[in-house]
N, C-alpha and C positions, 0 to 999 in steps of 0.2 A: 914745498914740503920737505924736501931731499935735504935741502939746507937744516931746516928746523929739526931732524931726524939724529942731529949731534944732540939736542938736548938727554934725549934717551940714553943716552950713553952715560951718563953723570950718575958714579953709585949710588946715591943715594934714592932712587926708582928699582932699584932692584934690577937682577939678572932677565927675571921673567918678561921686562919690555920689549927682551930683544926679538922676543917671538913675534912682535908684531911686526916688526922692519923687514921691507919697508914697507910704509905707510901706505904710499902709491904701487901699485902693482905695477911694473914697468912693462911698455907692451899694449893696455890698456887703451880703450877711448876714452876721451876728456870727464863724459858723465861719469863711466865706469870708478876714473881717479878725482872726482868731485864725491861720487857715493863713498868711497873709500876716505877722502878726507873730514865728510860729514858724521861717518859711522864712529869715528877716532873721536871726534867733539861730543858728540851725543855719548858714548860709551865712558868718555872722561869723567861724565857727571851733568855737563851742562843742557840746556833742556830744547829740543827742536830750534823755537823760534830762536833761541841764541845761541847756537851753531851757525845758523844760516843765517842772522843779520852780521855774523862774525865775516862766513864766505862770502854772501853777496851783498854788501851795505850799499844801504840806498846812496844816489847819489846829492848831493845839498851845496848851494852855490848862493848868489843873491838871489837869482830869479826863483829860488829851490831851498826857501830857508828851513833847518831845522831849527830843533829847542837845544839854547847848550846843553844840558845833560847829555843827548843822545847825541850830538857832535863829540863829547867828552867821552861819552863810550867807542865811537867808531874809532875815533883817536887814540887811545888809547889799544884797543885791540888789531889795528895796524901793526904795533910794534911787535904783535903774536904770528899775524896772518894776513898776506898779502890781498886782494880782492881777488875773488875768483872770476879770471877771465872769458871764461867759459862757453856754455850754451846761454843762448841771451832770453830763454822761455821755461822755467824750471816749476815745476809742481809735485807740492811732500804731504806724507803724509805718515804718520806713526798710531794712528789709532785714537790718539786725542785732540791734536792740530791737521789743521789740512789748511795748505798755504801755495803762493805759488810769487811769482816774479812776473813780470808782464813782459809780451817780446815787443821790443821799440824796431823799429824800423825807420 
């Protein structure tokens, strides 16, 4: 996120984004700076479930096939946001969705 926190900087976002930096609260536990990276996507505009297939995208290989479209999406949004390495058991909820991530072991 640290990296991507140069985008902010570019005037044309105005003075006011700088209120938000950083993104990640430094200091932080990994959920604390996931909640934080989450709140940033969701608050941008875009809507639960696509914050969170943005952080945690499923994973798809041969034995694991997706549909290209949603291959074209993950791919594409790579070039925004890296995969969250995270807690590997994660459960959201905003009022309208309630979702969660399963813990693989």
């Amino acid at each position: 996120m640290a990296a991507r926190e140069s985008l902010f900087t570019h005037p044309r976002f105005g003075a006011a984004l700088q209120d938000i930096l950083p993104v990640l609260e430094p200091g932080r536990s990994d959920s604390a700076s996931f909640d934080n990276a989450l709140e940033l996507l969701v608050m941008s505009g875009r809507s639960l479930p696509h914050a969170l297939m943005m952080l945690i995208p499923e994973s798809w290989n041969d034995k694991n096939p997706i549909s290209p479209e949603l291959k074209a999406f993950y791919e594409y949004h790579a070039c925004i946001m890296e995969p969250w390495d995270g807690p590997a058991s994660m459960v959201f909820c905003d009022g309208r969705y309630v979702t969660g991530t399963p813990a693989f072991t």
